[in-house]
N, C-alpha and C positions, 0 to 999 in steps of 0.2 A: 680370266682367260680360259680358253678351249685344250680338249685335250686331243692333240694330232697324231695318227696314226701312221707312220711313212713307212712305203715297199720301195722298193726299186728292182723293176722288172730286168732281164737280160737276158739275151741271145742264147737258143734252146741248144745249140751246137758247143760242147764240150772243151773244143779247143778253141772253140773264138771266146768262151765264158771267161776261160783263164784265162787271157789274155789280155782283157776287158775288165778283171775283177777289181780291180787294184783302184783303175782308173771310178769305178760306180764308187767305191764305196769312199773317195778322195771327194767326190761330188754331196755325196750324201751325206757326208760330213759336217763341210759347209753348209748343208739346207737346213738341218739337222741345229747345229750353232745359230744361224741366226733366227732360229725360229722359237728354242730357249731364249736366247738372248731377247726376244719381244714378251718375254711371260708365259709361251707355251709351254704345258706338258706333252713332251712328245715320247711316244712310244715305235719303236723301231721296231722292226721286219727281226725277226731271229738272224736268217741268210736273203742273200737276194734270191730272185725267183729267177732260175733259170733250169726248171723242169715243173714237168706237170704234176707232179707229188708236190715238190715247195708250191704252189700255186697255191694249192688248196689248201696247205699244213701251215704255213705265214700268213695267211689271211685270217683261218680260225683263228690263232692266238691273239693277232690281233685286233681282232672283232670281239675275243672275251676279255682284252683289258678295257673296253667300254666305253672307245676313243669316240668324241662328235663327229668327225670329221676324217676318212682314210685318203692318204695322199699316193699316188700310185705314181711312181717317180723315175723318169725318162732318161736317162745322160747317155743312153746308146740305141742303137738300134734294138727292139726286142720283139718276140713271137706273139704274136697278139692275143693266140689263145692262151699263151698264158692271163693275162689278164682277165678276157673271159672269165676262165674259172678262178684267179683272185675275187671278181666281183659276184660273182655265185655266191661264194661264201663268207660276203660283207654283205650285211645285213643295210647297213646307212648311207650317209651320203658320202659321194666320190669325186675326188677332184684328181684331173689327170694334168701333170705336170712335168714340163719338159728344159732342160737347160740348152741356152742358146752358145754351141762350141761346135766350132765347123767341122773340130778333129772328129769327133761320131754322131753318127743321125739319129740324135735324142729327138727331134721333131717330128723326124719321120715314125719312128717307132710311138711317140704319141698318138697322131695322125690314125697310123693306121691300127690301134687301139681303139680310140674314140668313134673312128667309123664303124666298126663293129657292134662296139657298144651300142650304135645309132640305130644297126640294124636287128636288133632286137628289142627296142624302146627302154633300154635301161638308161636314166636321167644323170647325167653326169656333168660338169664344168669342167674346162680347159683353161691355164693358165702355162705362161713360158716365159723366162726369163733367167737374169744371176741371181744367185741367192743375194749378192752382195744389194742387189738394188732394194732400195725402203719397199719402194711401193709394192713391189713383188710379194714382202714380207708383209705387209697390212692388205693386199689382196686375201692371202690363202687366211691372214688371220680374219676377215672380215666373211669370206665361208664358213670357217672353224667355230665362229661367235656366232653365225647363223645358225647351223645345226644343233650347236649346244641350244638354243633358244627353241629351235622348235622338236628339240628332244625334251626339252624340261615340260614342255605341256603334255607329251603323252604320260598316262596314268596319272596325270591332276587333278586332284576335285578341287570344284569354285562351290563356294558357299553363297547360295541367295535367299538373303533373312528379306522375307516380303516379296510380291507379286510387281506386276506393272504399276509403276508410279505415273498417278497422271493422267493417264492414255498414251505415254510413251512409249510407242511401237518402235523406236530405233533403241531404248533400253530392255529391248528381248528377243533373247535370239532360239533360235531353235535346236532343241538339246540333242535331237539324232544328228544334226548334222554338226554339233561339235564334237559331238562319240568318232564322227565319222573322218570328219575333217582334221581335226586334232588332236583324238584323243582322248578329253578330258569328259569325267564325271561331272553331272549336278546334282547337288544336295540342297533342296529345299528346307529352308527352317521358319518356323513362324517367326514372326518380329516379337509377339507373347514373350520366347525365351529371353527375347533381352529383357525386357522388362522384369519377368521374373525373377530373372539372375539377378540382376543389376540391386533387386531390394535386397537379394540375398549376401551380395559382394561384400568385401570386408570394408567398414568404416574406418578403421585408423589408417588401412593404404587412402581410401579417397582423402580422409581428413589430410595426410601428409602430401600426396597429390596437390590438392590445393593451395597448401601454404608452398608449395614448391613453387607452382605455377604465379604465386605471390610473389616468393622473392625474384623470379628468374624472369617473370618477361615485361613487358617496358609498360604493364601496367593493365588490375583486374577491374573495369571500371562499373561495380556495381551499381543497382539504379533504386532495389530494393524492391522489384516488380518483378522487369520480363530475365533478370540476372543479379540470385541470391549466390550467398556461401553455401545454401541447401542445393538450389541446382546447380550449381558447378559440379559439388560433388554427385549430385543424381547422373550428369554427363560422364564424370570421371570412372564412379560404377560402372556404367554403361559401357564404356571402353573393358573396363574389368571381365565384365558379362561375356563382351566378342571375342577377347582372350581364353575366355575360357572353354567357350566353344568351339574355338578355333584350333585348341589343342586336343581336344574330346573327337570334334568329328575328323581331323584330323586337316584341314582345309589349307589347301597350297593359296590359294585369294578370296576375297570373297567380295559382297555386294551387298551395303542395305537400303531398302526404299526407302523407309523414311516418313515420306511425306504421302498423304495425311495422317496417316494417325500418329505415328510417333510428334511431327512437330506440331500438332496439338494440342493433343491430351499426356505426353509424359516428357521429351523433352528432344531437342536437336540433338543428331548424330557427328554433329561439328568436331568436336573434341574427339570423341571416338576415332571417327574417319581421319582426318589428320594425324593422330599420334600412331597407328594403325599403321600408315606410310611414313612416317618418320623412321628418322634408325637409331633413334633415342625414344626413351620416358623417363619418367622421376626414377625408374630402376637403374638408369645406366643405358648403355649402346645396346641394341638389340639389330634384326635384320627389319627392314621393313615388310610389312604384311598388304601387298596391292589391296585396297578397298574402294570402291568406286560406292559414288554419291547415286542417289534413287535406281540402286540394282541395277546400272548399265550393265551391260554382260558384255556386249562388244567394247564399251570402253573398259570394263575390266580387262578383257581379252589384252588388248593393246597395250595396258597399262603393263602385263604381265610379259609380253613379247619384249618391251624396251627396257620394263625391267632387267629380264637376263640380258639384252645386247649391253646396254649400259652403264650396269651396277651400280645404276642411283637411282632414288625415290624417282618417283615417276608424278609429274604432275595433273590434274584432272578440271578441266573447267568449262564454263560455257563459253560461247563465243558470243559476249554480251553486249558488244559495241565496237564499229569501226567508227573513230574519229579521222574523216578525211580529210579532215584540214590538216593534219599532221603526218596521213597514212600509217595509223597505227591503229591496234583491235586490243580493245580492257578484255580482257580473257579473265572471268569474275564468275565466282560459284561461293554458292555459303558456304565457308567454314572447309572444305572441302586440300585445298590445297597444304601439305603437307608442311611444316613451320620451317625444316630443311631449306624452301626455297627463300628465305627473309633473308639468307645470307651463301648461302648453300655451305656453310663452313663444316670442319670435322667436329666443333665445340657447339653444342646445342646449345650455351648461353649465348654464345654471339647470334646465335640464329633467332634467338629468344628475347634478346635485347631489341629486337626489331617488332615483336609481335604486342599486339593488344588484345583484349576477350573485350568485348564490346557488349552490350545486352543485344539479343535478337530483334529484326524488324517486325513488322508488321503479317508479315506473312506466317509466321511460324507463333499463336499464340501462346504455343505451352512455353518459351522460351529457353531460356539457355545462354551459354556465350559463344557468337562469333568468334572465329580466329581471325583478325585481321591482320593484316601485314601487305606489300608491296614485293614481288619477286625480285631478287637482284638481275642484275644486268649479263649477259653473256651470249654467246652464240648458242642459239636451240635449234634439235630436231624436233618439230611438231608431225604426230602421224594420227590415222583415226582408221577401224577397219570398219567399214561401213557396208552394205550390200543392195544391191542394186538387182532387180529382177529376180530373186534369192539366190543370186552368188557373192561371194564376200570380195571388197577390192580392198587393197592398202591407198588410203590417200592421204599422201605425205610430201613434207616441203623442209624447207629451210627457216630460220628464221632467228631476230634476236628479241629478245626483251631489253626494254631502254628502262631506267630514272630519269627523271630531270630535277631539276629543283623543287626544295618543299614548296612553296606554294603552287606551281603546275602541275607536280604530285596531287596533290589535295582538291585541287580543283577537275582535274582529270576522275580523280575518284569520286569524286561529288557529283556528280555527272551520272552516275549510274548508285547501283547499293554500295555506298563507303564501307559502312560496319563490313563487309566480305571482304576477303584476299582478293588481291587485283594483282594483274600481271599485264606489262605494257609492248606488245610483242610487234614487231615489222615485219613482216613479212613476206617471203621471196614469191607470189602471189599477187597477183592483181584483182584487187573487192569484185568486181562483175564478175570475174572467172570464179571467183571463191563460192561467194555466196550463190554464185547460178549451178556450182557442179558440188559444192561436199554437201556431206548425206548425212551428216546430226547437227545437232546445235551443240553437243558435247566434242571436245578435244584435248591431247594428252603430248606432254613435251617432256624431254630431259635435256640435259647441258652436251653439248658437243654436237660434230655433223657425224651423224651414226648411218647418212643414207645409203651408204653401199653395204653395209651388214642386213642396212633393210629391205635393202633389194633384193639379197640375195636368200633372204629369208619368205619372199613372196615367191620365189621361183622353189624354192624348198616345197611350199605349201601349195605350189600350183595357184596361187592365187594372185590376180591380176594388181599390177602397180598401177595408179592414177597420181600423174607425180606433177607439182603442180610448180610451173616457173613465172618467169616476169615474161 
């Protein structure tokens, strides 16, 4: 949850303050409660703002306890420039909030805030209503989740082990305009240092690694070719190697290509990339580490926006198949999706109980193990920040992942690369609209409908929504 900042502005006249004081702070109480009561940290105003000293002296403070999200909070009529200079000396994003009581003109004193604010381009949201109402309280929370999301990118560096995979022009984006747009650092690393690492990594963690990965998932189906007990553990180093790097260069996400040279000549980033976004290993629970398959950067990007909206692993895959007799799209990438999604459970053996290592296809001669597995079923938000003309848009939708029965499972997945995680998505989307307007062949989901945190996260970023319906 986000941390909330609340003021509550009042009427600059002495004797209407007192007489009024009683009545703000009985309101702010209530906003105050229910906005705890949903998970919020909220930090409070010292005093109301009813002079031009507190304007300025309430806002600092609460701009240095390093809230996401400052609530500027209405329940009576107030001086507008006080708020003014409240938002002078708030640094972030502002939402101006009004309670709907016919006893004082909390709306008006919004109003005529907000227009001010208008007229000096300072970028602000309006909401109004009871505290007592849900959706009120998941409105401000779903700005508060925005800002927290696109605060956590500034000062981030993304790690990209390898260059453009491919000729994948929508897997590279341009590094001033994420300095510029977001924030965030790039750190180039050779793919060499995994390799390096990885000889270097300790054999008794991969050797225990593997016998882990042995008892715990629904089976290591070696072939003695393209998926030994040596390259299992070479992939499990591997993972080892990006951990270790990832704590060195100090890397808030990162990205590795991959392909070709790693799945040629030393081995798939399968195992790597998935346990990376997991919120487990053979260690125990850990946080998940966004890693996107052939150095997406925009799909890492995304991955890392829903990350913080969501706080779940975040998924990553192709868009490898619309079956329109069914109207559903196998959303299928090697090895790539996160083992999380085989059950989404809090117990990584049930989630594990669903996975297999399969030896690699054809594509990838150095080999390795597939993570194979089937996403379980639930309502997903799918989004992808894609760019168009070189401006970035969000295009995002609705959407669930279905099962059906093992053999329509198996047959569905046979249909495309089985050995990979497949995920069986529906989506709120119609295929000519889909495939005529989105802009990668990569896409990225979590569990729930997160689209009003998302929305409000694109107007945070000034960046255009492309929102796709039936």
């Amino acid at each position: 949850m986000a941390r909330i900042g609340v003021m509550s502005v009042s009427d600059g006249r002495d004797y209407v303050h007192a007489g009024i004081a009683e009545f703000i702070e009985s309101a702010e109480d209530r906003l105050v409660a229910e906005l705890r009561a949903a998970g919020h940290e909220v930090i409070r105003g010292a005093a109301q703002i009813s002079t031009n000293a507190l304007a300025g002296s309430v806002a600092r403070e609460v701009a240095a306890a390093g809230v996401d999200l400052t609530v500027l909070h209405y329940a009576v009529w107030a001086f507008p420039h006080f708020t003014m200079l409240a938002a002078g000396a708030t640094p972030g994003p502002l939402l101006l909030l009004s309670n709907i009581d016919p006893v004082q003109p909390g709306m008006v004193g919004m109003l005529a805030a907000g227009g001010a604010l208008d007229q000096i381009g300072r970028t602000h949201t309006r909401l109004w209503g009871d505290p007592a109402d849900t959706e009120l309280i998941e409105a401000i929370g779903s700005q508060a989740s925005a800002a927290a999301a696109v605060s956590s990118l500034r000062g981030s560096t993304f790690g990209r082990f390898g260059g453009r995979p491919m000729g994948m022009n929508t897997a590279v984006a341009n590094t001033d305009q994420w300095q510029r747009l977001f924030g965030i650092d790039v750190e180039e690393i050779d793919q060499w240092e995994i390799v390096r690492r990885a000889e270097q990594a300790d054999a008794g963690e991969a050797k225990g690694a593997r016998e882990w990965l042995e008892r715990n998932t629904a089976g290591v189906h070696y072939d003695g070719v393209k998926l030994t007990p040596e390259l299992l553990e070479r992939q499990i180093r591997s993972y080892l190697a990006v951990r270790e790097l990832i704590d060195e260069w100090r890397l808030d996400f990162s990205g590795i290509k991959g392909q070709p040279e790693l799945t040629q000549y030393f081995a798939t980033m399968d195992i790597t990339e998935a346990f990376l976004n997991d919120p487990y290993d053979w260690n125990g629970p850990k946080q998940p580490h966004v890693c996107a398959t052939e150095a997406d950067m925009d799909g890492a990007l995304t991955m890392r926006l829903l990350q913080q909206i969501a706080h779940t692993p975040v998924l990553f895959a192709d868009v490898r198949h619309y079956h329109a007799d069914r109207d559903i799209w196998d959303l299928c990438n090697s090895g790539q999706h996160a083992t999380w999604f085989a059950a989404r459970s809090d117990e990584p053996t049930e989630n594990l109980a669903n996975v297999h290592l399969y030896p690699e296809v054809f594509f990838f001669p150095a080999g390795g193990a597939s993570v194979h597995h089937l996403a379980a079923p639930g309502r997903m938000t799918l989004a992808r920040l894609t760019r168009k003309d070189g401006d970035y848009r969000m295009q995002l939708m609705l959407g669930d992942f279905e099962t059906y029965d093992q053999a329509t499972n198996e047959s569905l997945m046979k249909q495309s690369t089985w050995e990979w995680p497949h995920a069986f998505a529906r989506l709120d989307a119609r295929a000519e609209d889909f495939l005529s307007r989105f802009g990668a062949n990569h896409i990225h989901a979590v569990p729930g409908d997160h689209r009003a945190t998302v929305r409000a996260t694109c107007d945070l970023l000034d960046i255009t929504l492309d929102e796709f319906t039936r």
